[in-house]
N, C-alpha and C positions, 0 to 999 in steps of 0.2 A: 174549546169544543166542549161541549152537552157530554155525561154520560148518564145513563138510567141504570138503578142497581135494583135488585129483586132481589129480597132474601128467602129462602127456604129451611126448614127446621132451627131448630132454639136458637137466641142468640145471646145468652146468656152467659158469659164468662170469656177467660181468652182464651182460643185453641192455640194450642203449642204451636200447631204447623198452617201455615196457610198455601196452599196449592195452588196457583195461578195459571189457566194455562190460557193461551192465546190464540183466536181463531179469526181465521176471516173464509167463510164459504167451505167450511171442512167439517161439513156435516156428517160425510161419511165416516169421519175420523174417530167422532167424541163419541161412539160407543164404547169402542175397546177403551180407550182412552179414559173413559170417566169408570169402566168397570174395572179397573187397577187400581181406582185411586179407592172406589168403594172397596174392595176387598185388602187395603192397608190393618195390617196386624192392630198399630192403633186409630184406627178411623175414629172416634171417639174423640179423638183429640186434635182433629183435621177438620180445617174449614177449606173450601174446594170452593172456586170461584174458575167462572167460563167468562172471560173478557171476550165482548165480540166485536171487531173490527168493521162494525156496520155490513153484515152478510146480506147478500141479497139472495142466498139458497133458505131451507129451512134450520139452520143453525141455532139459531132461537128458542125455537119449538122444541127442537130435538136437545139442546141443554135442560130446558126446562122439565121436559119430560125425567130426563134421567137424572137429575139433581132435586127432583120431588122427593124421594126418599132420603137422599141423605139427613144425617144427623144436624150438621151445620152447614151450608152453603149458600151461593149468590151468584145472579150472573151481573154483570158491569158494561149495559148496551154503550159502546160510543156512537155518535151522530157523523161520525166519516172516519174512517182509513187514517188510524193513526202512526201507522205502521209497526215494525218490531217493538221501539224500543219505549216509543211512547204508549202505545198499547199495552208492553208490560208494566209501564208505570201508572199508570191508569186501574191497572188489576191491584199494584203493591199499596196506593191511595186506601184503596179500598178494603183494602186486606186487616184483619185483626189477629192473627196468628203472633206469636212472640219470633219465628222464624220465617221465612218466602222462600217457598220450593218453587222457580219454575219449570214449567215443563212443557214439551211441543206437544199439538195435541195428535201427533199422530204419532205419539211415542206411549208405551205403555212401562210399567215397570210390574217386578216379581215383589208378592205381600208384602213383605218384609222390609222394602227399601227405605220407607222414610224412617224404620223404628231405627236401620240400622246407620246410617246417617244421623241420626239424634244421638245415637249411642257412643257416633265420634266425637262428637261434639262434647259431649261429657266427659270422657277421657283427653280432652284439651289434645287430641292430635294436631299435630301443626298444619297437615294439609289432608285431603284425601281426593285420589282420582273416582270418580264414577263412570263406567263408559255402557253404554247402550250401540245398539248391532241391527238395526233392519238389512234386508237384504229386497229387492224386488226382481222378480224372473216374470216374465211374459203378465206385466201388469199385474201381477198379486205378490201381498207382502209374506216373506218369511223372516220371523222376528228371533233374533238369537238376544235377547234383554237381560241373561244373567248380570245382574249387577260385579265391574270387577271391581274391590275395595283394595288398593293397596297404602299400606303406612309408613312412612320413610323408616329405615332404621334409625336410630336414638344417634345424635351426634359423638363422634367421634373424639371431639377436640382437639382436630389435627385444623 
């Protein structure tokens, strides 16, 4: 399958993070959604790509609109419904980031998540959970997104 990529603001060096998120007809989604990802502590260093699963709403438009400002991003049109997993692999092709965050797009996260996910990473923690919380009551979302980070305790040698 075909994909068309668009890039938007510099493309100049590698961003640390590259942001992938995966849409097919979830237009309504990728506002909050991309407005998380703009308001990362270090967005500077975050390339943000909209994979579109061939939408036939305006998905497109509405990416392109809100990933005009960013610093670094792209969107990665497929030519059909490539579903989850090949869709996200189609975004990771594309991607120049030295790391791939994915993310659903109708999930938002709190400023700080990717710094503080990079920041496990440098501490060579051996694993970390992330958990994310929508809630929906009579068709509208309430979002509980605090990021929870927990770290195993230090092996025991038992």
């Amino acid at each position: 399958m075909e994909s068309q990529i668009e890039n938007f603001g510099r493309a100049d060096g590698q961003p640390l993070v590259s942001i992938i998120v995966l849409n097919c007809n979830g237009a309504g989604w990728l506002p909050k959604c991309f407005e998380t990802i703009k308001a990362q502590t270090i967005l500077g260093q975050i390339e943000a790509i909209m994979v579109d699963n061939n939408s036939t709403d305006d998905s497109v438009a509405v990416a392109r609109r809100l990933l005009a400002d960013f610093p670094c991003a792209r969107t990665v049109r497929n030519s059909a419904n490539l579903g989850f997993c090949e869709g996200n692999n189609s975004g990771a092709r594309a991607a120049n980031g030295r790391y791939l965050f994915f993310l659903n797009n109708d999930t938002w996260m709190e400023t700080d998540c990717i710094c503080l996910l990079y920041t496990s990473l440098c501490h060579n923690w051996p694993f970390l959970l992330l958990k994310t919380k929508n809630t929906m009551l009579n068709g509208k979302f309430y979002p509980e997104n605090t990021p929870a980070f927990w770290r195993p305790p230090a092996a025991s040698g038992h």
